[in-house]
C-alpha positions as CSV (number, residue, x, y, z in Angstrom):
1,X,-8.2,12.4,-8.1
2,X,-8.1,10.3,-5.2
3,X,-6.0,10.8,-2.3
4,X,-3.3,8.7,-1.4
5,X,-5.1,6.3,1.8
6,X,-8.0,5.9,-1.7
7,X,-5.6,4.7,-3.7
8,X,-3.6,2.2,-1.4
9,X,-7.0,1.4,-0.7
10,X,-7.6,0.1,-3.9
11,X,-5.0,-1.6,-4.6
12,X,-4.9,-3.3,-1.8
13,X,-8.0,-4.7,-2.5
14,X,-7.5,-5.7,-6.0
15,X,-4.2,-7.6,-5.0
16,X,-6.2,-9.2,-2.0
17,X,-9.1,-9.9,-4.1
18,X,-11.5,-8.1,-1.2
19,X,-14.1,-5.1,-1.6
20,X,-12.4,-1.9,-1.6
21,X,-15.5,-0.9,1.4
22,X,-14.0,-3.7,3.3
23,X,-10.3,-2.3,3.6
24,X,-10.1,0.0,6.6
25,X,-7.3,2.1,7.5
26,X,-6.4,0.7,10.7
27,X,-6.5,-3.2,9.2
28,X,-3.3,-4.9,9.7
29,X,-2.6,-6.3,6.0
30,X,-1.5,-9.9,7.4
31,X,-3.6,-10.1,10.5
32,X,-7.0,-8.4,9.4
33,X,-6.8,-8.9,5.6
34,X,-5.3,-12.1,5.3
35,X,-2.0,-11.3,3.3
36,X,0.7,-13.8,2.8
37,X,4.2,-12.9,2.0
38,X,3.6,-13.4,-1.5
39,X,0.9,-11.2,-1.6
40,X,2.9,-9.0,0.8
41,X,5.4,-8.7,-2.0
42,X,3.1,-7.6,-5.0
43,X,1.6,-5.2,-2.6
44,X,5.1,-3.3,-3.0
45,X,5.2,-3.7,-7.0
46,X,2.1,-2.6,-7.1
47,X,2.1,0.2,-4.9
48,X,5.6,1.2,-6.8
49,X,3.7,0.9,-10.2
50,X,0.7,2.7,-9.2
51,X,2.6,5.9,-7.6
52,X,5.6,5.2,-10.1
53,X,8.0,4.9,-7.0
54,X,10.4,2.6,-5.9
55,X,10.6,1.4,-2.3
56,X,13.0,-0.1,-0.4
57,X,11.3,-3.4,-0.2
58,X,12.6,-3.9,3.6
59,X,11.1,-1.1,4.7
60,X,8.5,-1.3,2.3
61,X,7.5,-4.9,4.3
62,X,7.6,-3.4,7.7
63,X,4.9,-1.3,7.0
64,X,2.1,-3.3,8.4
65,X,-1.5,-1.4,8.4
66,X,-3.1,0.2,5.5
67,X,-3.5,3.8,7.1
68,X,0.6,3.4,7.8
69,X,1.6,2.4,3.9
70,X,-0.2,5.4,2.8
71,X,2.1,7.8,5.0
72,X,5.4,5.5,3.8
73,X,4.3,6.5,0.2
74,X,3.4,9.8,0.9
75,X,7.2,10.4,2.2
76,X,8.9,8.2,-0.7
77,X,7.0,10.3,-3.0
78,X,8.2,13.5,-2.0
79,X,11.8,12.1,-1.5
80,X,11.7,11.0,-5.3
81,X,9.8,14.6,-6.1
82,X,7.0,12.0,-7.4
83,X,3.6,14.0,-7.5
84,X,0.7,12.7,-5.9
């Protein structure tokens, strides 16, 4: 199963409509990929439907690189006791 920077990853670049080899880690999702607050907002739903979380969406939109939302995730899982 992938790991959790894989799977934001991905989803990332489905919902920015980019090659998955062209998200790194240390991209900035507005700056270096381009997202919009629109697309800043389905980044949330989807990373909440794809880990079957819920975020605060605040602090959700704060996040602001790629490596940086997978660690947010990683700690809303375990607060929800949501296997990765």
């Amino acid at each position: 199963m992938a790991n959790v920077l894989d799977r934001v990853t991905d989803v990332t670049a489905r919902v920015l409509q980019l090659d998955a080899g062209d998200v790194k880690p240390e991209h900035n999702f507005s700056v270096d990929l381009g997202a919009e607050s629109v697309q800043s907002i389905e980044l949330v739903a989807m990373f909440e439907e794809e880990f079957g979380i819920e975020m605060d969406e605040d602090a959700a939109l704060a996040v602001t690189t790629v490596a940086s939302a997978a660690e947010f995730i990683e700690g809303v899982c375990k607060e929800q006791g949501v296997e990765i």
